[in-house]
Backbone as ProteinMPNN parsed JSONL, in Angstrom:
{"seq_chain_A": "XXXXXXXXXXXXXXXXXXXXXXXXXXXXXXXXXXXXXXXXXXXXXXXXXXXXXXXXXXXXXXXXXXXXXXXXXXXXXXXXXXXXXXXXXXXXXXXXXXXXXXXXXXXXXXXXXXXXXXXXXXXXXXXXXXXXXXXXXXXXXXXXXXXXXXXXXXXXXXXXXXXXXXXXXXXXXXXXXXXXXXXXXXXXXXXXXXX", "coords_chain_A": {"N_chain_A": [[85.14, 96.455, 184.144], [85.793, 96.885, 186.8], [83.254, 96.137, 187.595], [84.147, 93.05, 187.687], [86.054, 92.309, 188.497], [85.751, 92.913, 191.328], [83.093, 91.345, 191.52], [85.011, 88.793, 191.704], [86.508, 88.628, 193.544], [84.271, 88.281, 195.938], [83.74, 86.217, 195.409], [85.604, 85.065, 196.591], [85.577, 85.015, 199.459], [84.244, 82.802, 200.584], [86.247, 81.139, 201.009], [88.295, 82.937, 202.525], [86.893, 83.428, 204.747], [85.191, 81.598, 205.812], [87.11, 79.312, 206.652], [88.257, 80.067, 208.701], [86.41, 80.629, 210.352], [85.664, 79.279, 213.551], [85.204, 76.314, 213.711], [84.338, 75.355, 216.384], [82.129, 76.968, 216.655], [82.751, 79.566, 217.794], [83.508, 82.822, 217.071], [84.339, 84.769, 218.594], [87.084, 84.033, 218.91], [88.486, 84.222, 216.636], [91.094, 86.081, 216.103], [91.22, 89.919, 215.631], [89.178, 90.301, 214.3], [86.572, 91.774, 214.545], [82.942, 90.982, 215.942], [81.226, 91.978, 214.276], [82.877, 92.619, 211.58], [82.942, 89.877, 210.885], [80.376, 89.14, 210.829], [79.651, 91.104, 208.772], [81.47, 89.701, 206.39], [80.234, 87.44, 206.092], [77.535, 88.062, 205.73], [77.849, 89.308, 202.656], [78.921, 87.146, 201.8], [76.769, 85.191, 201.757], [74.934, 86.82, 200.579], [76.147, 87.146, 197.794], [75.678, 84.629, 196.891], [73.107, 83.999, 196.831], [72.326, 86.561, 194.673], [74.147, 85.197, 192.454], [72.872, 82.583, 192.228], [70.207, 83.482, 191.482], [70.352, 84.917, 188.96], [71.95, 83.346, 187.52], [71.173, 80.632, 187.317], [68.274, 80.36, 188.221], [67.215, 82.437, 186.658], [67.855, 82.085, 183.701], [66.713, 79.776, 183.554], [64.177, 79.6, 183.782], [63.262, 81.304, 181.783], [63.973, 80.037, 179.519], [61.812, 77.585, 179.7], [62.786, 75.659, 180.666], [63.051, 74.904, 183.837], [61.102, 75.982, 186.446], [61.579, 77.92, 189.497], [60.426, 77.167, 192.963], [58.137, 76.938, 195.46], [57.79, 74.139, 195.76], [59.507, 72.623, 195.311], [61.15, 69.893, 195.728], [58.876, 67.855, 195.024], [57.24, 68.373, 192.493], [58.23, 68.077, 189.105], [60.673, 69.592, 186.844], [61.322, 71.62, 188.258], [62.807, 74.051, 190.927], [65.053, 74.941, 193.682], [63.694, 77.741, 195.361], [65.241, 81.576, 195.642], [65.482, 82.264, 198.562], [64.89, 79.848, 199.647], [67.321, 78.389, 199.505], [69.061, 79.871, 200.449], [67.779, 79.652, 203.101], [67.946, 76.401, 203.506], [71.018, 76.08, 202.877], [72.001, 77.527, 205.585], [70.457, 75.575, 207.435], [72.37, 73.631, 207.026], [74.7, 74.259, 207.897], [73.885, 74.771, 210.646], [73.667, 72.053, 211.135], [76.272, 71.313, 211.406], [77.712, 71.885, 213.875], [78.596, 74.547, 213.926], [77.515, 76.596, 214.861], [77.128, 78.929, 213.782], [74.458, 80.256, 212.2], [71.779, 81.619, 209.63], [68.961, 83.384, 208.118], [66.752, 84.374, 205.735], [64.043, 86.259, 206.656], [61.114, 88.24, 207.133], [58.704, 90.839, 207.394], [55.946, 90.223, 206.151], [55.959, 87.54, 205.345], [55.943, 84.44, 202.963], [55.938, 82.34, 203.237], [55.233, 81.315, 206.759], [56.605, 80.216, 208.476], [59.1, 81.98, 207.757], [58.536, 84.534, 209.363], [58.931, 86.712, 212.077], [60.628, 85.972, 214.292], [60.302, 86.951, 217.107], [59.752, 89.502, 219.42], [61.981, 91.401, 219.089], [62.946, 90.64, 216.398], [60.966, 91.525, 214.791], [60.776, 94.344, 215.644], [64.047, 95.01, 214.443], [63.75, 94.209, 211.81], [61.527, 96.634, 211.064], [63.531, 98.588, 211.811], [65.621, 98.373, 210.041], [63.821, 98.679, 207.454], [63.265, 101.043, 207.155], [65.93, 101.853, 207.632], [68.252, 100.917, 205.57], [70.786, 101.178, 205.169], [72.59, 100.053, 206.853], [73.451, 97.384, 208.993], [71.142, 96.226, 212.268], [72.533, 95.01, 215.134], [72.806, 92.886, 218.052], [73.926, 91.444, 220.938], [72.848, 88.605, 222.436], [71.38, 86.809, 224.232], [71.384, 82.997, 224.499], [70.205, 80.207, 225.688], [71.886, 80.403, 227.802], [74.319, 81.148, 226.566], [76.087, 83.852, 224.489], [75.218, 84.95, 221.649], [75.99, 86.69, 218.901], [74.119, 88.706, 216.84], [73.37, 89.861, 213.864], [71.059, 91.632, 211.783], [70.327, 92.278, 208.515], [68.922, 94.186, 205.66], [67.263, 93.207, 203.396], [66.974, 93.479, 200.144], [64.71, 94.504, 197.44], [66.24, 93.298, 194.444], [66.344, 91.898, 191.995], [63.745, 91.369, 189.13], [62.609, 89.107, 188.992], [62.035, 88.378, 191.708], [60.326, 89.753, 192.94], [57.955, 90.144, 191.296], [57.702, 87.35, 191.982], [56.749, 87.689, 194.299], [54.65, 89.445, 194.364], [52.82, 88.051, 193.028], [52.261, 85.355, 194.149], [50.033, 83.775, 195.522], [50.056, 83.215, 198.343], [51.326, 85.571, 199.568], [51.34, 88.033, 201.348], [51.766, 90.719, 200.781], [51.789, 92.653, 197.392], [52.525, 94.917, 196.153], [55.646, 95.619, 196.185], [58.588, 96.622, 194.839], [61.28, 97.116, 193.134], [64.062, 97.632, 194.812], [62.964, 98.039, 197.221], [62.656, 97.261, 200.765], [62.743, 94.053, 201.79], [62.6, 92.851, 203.778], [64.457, 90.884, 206.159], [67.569, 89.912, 206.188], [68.871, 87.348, 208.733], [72.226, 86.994, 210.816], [73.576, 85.256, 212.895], [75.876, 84.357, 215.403], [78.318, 81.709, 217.448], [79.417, 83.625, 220.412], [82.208, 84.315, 222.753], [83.178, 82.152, 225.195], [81.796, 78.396, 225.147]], "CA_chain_A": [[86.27, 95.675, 184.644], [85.917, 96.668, 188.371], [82.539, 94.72, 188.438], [84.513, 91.719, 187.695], [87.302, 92.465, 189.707], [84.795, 92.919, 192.601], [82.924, 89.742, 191.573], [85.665, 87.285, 191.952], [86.639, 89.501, 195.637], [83.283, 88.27, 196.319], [83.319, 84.521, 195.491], [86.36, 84.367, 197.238], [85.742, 85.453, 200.512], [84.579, 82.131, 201.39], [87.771, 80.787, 201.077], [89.108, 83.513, 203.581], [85.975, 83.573, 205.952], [84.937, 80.162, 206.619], [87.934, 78.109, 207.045], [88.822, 81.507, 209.88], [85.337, 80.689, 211.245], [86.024, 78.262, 214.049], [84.234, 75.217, 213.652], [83.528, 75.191, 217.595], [81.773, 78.169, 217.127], [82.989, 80.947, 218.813], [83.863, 84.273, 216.444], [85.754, 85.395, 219.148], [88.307, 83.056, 218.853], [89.493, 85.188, 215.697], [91.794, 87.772, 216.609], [91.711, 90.86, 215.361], [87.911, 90.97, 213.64], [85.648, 92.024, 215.041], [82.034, 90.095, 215.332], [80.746, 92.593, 212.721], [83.183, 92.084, 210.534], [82.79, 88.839, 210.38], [79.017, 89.387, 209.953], [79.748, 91.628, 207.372], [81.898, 89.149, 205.44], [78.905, 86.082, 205.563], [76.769, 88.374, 204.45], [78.471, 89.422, 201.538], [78.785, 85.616, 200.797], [75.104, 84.888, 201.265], [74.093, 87.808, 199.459], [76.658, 86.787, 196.426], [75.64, 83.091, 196.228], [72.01, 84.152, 196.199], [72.647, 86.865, 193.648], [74.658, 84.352, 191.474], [72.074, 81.968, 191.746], [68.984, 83.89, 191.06], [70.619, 85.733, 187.919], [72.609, 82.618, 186.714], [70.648, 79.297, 187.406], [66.807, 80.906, 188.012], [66.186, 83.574, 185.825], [68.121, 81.809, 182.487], [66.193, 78.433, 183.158], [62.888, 80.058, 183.603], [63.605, 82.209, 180.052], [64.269, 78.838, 178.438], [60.84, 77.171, 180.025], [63.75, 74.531, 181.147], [62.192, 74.939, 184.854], [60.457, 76.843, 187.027], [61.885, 77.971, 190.889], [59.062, 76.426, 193.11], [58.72, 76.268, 197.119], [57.372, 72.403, 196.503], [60.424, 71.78, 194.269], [60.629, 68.441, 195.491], [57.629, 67.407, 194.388], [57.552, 68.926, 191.407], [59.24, 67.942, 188.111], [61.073, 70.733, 186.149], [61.229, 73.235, 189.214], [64.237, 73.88, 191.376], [64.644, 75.825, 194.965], [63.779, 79.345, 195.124], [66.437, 81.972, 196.577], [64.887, 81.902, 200.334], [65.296, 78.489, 199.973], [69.081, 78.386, 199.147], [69.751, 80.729, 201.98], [67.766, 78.894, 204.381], [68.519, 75.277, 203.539], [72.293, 75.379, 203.147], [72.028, 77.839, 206.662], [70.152, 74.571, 208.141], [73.43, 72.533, 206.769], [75.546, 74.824, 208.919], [73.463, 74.066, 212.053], [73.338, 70.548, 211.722], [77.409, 70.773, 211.414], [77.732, 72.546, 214.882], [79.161, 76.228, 213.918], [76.733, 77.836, 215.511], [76.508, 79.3, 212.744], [72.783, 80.456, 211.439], [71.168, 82.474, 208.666], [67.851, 82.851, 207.553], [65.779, 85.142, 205.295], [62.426, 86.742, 207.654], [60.025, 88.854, 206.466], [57.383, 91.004, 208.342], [55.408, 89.709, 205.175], [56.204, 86.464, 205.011], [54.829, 83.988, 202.058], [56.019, 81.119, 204.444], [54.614, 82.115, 207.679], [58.382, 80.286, 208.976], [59.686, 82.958, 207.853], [58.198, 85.718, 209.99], [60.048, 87.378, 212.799], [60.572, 85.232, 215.678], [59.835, 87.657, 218.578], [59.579, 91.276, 219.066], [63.311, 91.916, 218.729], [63.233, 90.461, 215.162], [60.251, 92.462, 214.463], [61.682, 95.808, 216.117], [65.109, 95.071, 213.88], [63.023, 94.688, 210.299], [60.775, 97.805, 211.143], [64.433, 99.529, 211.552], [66.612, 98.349, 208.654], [63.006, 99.069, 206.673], [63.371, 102.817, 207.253], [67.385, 102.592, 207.713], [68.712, 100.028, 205.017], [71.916, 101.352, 205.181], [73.173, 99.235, 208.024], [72.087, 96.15, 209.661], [70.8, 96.571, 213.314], [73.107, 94.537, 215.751], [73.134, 93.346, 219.125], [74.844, 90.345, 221.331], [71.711, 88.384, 222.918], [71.549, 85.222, 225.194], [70.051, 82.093, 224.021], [70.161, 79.127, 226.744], [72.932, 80.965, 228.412], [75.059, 81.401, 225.23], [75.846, 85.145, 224.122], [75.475, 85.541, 220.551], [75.939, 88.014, 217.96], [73.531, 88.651, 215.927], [72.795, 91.02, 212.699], [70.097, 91.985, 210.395], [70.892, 92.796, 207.229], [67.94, 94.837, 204.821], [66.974, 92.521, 202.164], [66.383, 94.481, 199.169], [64.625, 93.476, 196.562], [67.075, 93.883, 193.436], [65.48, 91.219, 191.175], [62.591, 91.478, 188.756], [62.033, 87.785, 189.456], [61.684, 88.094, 192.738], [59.417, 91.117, 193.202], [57.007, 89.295, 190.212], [57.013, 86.14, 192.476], [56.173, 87.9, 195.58], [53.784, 90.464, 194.06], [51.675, 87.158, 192.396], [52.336, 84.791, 194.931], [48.602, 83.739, 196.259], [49.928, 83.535, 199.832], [52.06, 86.694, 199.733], [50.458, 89.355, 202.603], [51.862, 92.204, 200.477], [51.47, 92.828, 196.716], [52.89, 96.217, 195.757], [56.586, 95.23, 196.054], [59.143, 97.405, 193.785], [62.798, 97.248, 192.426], [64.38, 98.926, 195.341], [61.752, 97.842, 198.491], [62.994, 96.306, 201.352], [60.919, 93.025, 201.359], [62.722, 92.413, 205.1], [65.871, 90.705, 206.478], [68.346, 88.492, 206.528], [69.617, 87.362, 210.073], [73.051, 86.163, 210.993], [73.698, 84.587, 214.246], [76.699, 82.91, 215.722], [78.241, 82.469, 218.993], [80.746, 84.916, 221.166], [82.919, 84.061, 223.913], [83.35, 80.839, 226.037], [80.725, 78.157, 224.946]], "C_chain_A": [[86.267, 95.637, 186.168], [84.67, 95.699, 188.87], [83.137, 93.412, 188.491], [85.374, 91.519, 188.565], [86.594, 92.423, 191.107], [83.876, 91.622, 193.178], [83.718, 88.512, 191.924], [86.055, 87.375, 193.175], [85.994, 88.685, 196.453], [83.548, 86.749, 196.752], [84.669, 84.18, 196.354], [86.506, 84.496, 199.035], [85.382, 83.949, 200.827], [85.497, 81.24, 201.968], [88.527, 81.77, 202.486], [88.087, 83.319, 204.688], [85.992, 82.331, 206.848], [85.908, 79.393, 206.994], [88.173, 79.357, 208.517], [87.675, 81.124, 211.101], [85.471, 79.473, 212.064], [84.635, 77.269, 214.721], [83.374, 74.532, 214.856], [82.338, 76.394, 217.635], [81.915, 79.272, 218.063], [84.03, 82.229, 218.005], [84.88, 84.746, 217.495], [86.802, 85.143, 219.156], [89.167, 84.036, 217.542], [89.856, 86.312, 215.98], [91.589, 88.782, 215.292], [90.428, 91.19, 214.242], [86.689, 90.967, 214.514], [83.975, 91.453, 215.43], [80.957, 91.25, 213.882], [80.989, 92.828, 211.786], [82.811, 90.574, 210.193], [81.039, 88.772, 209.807], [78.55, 89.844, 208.116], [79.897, 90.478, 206.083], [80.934, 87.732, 205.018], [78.206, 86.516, 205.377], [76.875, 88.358, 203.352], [78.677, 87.83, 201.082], [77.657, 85.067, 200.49], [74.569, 86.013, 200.064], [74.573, 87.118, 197.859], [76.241, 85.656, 195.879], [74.002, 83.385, 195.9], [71.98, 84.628, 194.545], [72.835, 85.934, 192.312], [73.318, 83.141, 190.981], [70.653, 82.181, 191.032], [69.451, 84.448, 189.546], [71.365, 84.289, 187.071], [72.315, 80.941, 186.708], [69.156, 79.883, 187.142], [66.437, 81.418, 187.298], [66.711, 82.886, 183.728], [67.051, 80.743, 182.455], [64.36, 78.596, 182.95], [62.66, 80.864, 181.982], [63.53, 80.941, 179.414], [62.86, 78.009, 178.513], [61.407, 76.212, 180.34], [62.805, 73.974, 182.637], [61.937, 76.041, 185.529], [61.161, 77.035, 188.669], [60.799, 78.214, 191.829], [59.473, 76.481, 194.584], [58.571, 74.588, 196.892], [58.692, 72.042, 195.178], [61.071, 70.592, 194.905], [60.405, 67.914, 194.814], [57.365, 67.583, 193.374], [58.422, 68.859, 189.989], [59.536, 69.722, 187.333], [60.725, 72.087, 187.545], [62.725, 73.034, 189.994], [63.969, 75.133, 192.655], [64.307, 77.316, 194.8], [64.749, 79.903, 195.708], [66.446, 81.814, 197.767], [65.969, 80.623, 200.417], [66.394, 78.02, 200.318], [69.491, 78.923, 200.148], [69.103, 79.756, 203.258], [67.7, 77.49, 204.497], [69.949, 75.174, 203.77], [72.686, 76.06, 205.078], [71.483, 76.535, 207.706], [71.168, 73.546, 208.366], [74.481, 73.042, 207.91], [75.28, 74.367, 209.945], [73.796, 72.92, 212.533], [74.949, 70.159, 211.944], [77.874, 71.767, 213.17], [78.517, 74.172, 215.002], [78.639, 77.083, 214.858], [76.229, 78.656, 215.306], [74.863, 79.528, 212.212], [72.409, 81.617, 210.625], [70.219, 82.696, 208.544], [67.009, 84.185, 207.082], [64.716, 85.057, 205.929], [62.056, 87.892, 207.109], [58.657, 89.051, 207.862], [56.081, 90.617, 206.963], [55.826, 88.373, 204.889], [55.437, 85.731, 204.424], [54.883, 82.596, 202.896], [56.243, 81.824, 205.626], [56.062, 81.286, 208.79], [58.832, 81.148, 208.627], [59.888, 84.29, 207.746], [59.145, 85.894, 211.396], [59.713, 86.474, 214.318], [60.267, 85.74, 217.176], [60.05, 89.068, 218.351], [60.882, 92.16, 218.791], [63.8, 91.919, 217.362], [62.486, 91.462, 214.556], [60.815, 94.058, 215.001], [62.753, 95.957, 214.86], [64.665, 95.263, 212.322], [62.472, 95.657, 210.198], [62.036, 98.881, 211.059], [64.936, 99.667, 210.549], [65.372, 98.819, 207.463], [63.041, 100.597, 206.1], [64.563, 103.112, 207.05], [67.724, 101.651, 206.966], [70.279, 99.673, 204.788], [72.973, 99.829, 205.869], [72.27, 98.582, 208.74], [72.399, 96.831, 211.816], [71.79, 95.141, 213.993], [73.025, 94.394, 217.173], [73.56, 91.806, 219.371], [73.166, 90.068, 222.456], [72.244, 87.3, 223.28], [70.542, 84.612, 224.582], [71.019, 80.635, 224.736], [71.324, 79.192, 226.812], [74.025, 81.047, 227.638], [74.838, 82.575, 224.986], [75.922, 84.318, 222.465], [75.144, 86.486, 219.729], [75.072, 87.967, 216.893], [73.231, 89.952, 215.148], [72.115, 90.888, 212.149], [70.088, 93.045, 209.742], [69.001, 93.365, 206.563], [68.116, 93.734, 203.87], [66.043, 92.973, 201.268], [66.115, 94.316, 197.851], [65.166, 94.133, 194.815], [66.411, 92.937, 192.314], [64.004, 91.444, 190.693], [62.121, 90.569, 189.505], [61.594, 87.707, 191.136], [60.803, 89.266, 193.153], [57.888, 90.566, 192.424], [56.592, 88.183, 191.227], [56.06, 86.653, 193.644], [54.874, 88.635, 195.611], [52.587, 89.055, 193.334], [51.9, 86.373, 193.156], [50.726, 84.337, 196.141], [48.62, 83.806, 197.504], [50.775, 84.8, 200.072], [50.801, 87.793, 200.679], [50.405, 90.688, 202.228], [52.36, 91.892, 199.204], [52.115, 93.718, 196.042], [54.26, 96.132, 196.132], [57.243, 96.141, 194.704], [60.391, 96.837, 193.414], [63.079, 98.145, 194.032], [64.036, 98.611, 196.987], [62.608, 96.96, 199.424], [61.906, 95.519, 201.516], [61.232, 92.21, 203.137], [64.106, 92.216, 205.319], [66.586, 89.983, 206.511], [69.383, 88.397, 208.012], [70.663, 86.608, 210.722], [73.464, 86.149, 212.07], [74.768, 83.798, 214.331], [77.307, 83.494, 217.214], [79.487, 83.563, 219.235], [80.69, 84.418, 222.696], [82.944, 82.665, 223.98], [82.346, 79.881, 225.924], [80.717, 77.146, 226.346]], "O_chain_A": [[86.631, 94.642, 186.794], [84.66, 94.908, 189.813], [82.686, 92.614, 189.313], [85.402, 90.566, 189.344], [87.133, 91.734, 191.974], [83.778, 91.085, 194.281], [83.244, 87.454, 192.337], [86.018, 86.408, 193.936], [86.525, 88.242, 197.472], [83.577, 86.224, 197.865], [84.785, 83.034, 196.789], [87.467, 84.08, 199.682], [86.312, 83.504, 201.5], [85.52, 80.733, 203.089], [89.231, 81.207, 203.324], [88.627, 82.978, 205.74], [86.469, 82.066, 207.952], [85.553, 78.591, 207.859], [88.183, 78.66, 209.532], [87.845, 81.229, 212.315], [85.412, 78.442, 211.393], [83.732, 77.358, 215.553], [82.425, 73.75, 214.809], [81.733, 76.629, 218.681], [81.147, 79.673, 218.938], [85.174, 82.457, 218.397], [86.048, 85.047, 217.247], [87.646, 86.002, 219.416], [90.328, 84.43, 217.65], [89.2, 87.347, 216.103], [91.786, 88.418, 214.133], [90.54, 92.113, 213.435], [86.073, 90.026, 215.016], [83.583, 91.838, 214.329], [80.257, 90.978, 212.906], [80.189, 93.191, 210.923], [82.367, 90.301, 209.077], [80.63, 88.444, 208.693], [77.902, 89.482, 207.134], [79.091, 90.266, 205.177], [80.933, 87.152, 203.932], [77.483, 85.831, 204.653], [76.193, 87.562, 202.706], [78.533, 87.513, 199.902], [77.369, 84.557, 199.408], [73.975, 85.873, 198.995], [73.796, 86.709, 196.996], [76.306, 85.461, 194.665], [73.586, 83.042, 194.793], [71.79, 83.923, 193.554], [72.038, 85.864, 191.376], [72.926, 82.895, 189.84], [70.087, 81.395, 190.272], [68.48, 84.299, 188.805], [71.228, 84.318, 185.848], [73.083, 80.129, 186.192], [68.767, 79.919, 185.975], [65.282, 81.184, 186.943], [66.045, 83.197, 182.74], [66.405, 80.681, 181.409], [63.577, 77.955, 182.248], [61.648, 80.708, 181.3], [62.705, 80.98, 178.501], [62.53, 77.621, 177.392], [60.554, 75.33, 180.44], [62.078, 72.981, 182.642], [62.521, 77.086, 185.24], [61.268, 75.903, 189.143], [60.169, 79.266, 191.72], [60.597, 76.227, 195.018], [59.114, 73.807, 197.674], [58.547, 71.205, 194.286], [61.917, 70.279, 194.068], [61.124, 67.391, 193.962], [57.059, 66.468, 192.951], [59.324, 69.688, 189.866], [58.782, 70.695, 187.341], [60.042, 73.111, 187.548], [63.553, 72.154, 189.758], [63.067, 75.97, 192.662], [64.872, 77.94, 193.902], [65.42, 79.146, 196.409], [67.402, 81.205, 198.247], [67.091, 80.421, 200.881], [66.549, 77.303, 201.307], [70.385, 78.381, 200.799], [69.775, 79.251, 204.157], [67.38, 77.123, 205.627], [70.348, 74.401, 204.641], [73.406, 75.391, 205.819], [72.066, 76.461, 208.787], [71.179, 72.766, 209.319], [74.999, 72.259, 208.706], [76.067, 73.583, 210.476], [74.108, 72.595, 213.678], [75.225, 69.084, 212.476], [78.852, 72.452, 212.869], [78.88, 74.734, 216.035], [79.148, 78.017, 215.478], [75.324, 79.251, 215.892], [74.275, 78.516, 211.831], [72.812, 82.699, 211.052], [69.814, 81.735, 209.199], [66.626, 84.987, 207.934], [64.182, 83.948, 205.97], [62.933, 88.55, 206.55], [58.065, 88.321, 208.657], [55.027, 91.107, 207.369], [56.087, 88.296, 203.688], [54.257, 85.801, 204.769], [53.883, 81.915, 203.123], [57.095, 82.703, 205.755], [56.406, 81.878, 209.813], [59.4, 81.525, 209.653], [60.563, 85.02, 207.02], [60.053, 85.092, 211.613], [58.752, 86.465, 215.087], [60.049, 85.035, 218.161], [60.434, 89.639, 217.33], [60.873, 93.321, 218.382], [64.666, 92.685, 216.942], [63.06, 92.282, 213.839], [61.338, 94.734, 214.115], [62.53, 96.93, 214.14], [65.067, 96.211, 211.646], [62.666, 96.089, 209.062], [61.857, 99.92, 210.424], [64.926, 100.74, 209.945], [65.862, 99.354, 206.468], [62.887, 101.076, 204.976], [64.844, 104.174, 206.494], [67.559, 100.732, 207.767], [70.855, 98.638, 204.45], [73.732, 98.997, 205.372], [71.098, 98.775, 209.067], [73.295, 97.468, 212.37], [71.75, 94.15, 213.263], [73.12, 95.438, 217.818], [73.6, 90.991, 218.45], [72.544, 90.958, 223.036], [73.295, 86.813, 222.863], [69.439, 85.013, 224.211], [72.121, 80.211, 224.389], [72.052, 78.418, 226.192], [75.009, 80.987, 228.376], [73.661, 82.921, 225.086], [76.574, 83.301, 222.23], [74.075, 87.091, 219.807], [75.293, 87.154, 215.995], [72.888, 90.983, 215.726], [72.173, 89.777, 211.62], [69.938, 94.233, 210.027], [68.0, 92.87, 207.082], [69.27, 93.398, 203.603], [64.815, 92.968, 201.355], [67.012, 94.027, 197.059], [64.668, 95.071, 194.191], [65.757, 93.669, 191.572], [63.109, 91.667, 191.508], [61.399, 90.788, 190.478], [60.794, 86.871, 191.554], [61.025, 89.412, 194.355], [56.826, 90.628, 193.043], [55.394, 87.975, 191.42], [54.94, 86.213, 193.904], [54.093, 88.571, 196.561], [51.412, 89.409, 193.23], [50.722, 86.566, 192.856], [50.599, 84.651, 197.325], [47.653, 84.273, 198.106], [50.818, 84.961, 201.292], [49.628, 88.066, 200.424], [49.7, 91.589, 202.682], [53.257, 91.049, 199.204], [52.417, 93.227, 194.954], [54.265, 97.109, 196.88], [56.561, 96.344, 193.699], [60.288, 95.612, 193.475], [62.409, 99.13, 194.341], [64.826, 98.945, 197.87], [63.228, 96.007, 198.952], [60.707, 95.793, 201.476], [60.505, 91.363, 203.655], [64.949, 93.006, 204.896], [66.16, 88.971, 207.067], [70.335, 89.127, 208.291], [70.296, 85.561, 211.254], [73.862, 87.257, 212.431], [74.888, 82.769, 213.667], [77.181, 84.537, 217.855], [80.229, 84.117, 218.425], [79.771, 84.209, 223.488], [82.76, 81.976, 222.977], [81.485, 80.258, 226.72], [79.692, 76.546, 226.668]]}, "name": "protein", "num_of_chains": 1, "seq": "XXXXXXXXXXXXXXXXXXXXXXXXXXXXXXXXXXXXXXXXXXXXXXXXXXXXXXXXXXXXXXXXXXXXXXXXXXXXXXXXXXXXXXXXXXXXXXXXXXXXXXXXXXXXXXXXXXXXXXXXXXXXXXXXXXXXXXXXXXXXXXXXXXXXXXXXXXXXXXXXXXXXXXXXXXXXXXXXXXXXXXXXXXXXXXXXXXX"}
């Protein structure tokens, strides 16, 4: 009963988060949270919508031979996005609406070589949360004179399905993948202060 009770907690945060998140982008603008709460709380929504989708669209439709979850799903009849995908397409939808907002599953293994660690700070931050999963690594960085806040979260791989894809995956860099493994990070970015 408390997972369910916890589950619907979940789906509803974006109801409390995002409409809070101000559409000029600037986190600071909300009194009284912090920018790592708010991190916190769009994780917890990315994580849940993945979750939901990998366990309740991907893994039933693949069981059925309905379709398959494909990077060229496009192209492809009977396939449909993979999780990555989902996280870093609707995170592209954010961008293009000016939040400031950004997400995006990275990987010091990456099977799409987009999404390897953009500079030595990303790489530094996955090498930490790898060892420390606990807590994501945080700091407030400039990007074309803009502070923002950014976190990385441990992305841990809780799915068979996704440990199976990555472990057979012909371009995958790394093979031996578990239940359990961090497989890297997910990184959320938005701005702080005066834009």
């Amino acid at each position: 009963m408390m997972k369910r009770k916890l589950g619907a907690w979940m789906v509803g945060i974006p109801l409390i988060v995002l409409p809070w998140f101000p559409m000029q982008g600037r986190a600071a603008d909300i009194r009284g949270l912090s920018p790592e709460v708010v991190a916190d709380y769009i994780h917890a929504v990315v994580e849940s919508h993945r979750a939901f989708y990998t366990a309740h669209v991907v893994s039933p439709l693949e069981e059925q031979d309905a379709a398959k979850a494909s990077g060229e799903w496009r192209d492809q009849k009977k396939s449909i996005p993979l999780p990555v995908q989902i996280v870093n397409e609707t995170s592209q939808m954010f961008t293009t609406q000016s939040t400031g907002l950004r997400y995006q599953l990275i990987s010091l293994w990456p099977i799409n070589r987009k999404n390897g660690p953009r500079d030595q700070i990303d790489k530094n931050s996955l090498e930490t949360v790898r060892t420390k999963p606990e807590r994501p690594v945080t700091r407030t960085v400039k990007i074309d004179g803009q502070s923002y806040f950014r976190a990385i979260y441990a992305d841990v791989a809780l799915s068979p399905a996704c440990v199976a894809c990555h472990n057979s995956h012909p371009d995958s860099p790394k093979k031996d993948y578990q239940i359990g493994d961090v497989m890297g990070g997910l990184i959320i970015e938005f701005p702080v202060g005066n834009r």
